[in-house]
Structure formats: C-alpha cells, structure tokens
C-alpha positions, -999 to +999 in steps of 0.1 A: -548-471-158-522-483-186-510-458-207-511-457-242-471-456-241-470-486-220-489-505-242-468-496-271-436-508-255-447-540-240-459-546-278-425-540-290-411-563-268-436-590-277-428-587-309-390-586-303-392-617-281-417-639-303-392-628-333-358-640-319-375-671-305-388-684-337-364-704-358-356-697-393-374-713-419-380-715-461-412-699-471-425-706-507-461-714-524-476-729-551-514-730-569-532-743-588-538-742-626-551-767-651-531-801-647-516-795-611-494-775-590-467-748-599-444-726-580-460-687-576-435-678-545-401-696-550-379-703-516-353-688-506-315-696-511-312-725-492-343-744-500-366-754-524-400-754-529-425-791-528-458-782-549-483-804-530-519-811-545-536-800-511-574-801-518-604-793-544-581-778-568-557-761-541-517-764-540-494-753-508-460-747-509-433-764-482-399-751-484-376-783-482-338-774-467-317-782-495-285-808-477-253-797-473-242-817-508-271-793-523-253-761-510-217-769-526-202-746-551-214-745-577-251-746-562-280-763-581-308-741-594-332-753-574-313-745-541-303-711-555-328-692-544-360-677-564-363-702-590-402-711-601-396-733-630-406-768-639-369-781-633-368-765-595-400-776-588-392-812-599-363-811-576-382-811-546-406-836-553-403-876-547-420-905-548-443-899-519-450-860-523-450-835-554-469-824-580-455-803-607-483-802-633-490-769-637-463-760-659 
C-alpha cells in the first residue's frame, strides 16, 4: 500500500516538473460591458492585452508579446505592464482582431 507521504512527494514533483516544462506566457482578460470589450486583468510587462468579442456578449483576453522595438527605453504604456485603459487596449488590436468598446 502507498503511503500518504509518498503520495505527497510524487505530487510535488509533478508539479515541479509540469511547472518548469511550461513556457512563459502573458496572461490578461477582458469582459464585457455595454458597447464591447474592455481590459479587467491587464498583462504583464512585456505584453499587451487583445480584447476579443468572443460570444453572446462574452470578451477573452490574449496577451500579445510586445516586439523587441515595443521594449526600448523609454517603453510604451501598453507594453509597460498593468495598464487597462482605452489607449493600451487599442494598442493591441488591428485590423483583423480587437474590440475596445467597452470603455
């Protein structure tokens, strides 16, 4: 019979293991609200966040790597890190995906 310290350990591990193996990446969301999308968990430094109109009045969030021209001194807002305005959130969009009407 496995014991209940054996179990713990060999779920350490797994967690250890699935952490280092995944690689990094920007996390941000957006909702809702009357008109469209707006930012409700800005991106990290690094990134910036793409409001997308996802379905029935939904948004999602996808944190877009800001290019190396982004991350020159001095560094744009919307690459900075934690910004939820109107301006950031226009950053990120482009012809093809975005929606920013929320604010």
């Amino acid at each position: 019979m496995i014991s209940i310290r054996t179990v713990l350990v060999l779920t350490i591990v797994g967690v250890i293991i699935t952490k280092s193996s995944v690689p990094e990446r920007g996390v941000c969301d957006c909702e809702y609200t009357s008109g469209g999308c707006h930012i409700v968990e800005p991106a990290a430094r690094g990134y910036m966040c793409r409001c997308v109109y996802w379905f029935l009045w939904t948004c999602r969030g996808d944190a877009i790597r800001c290019s190396d021209e982004d991350m020159e001194h001095p560094v744009p807002r919307h690459c900075s890190g934690g910004c939820e305005t109107e301006e950031c959130c226009r950053a990120a969009t482009n012809e093809k995906a975005g929606d920013c009407g929320g604010y």
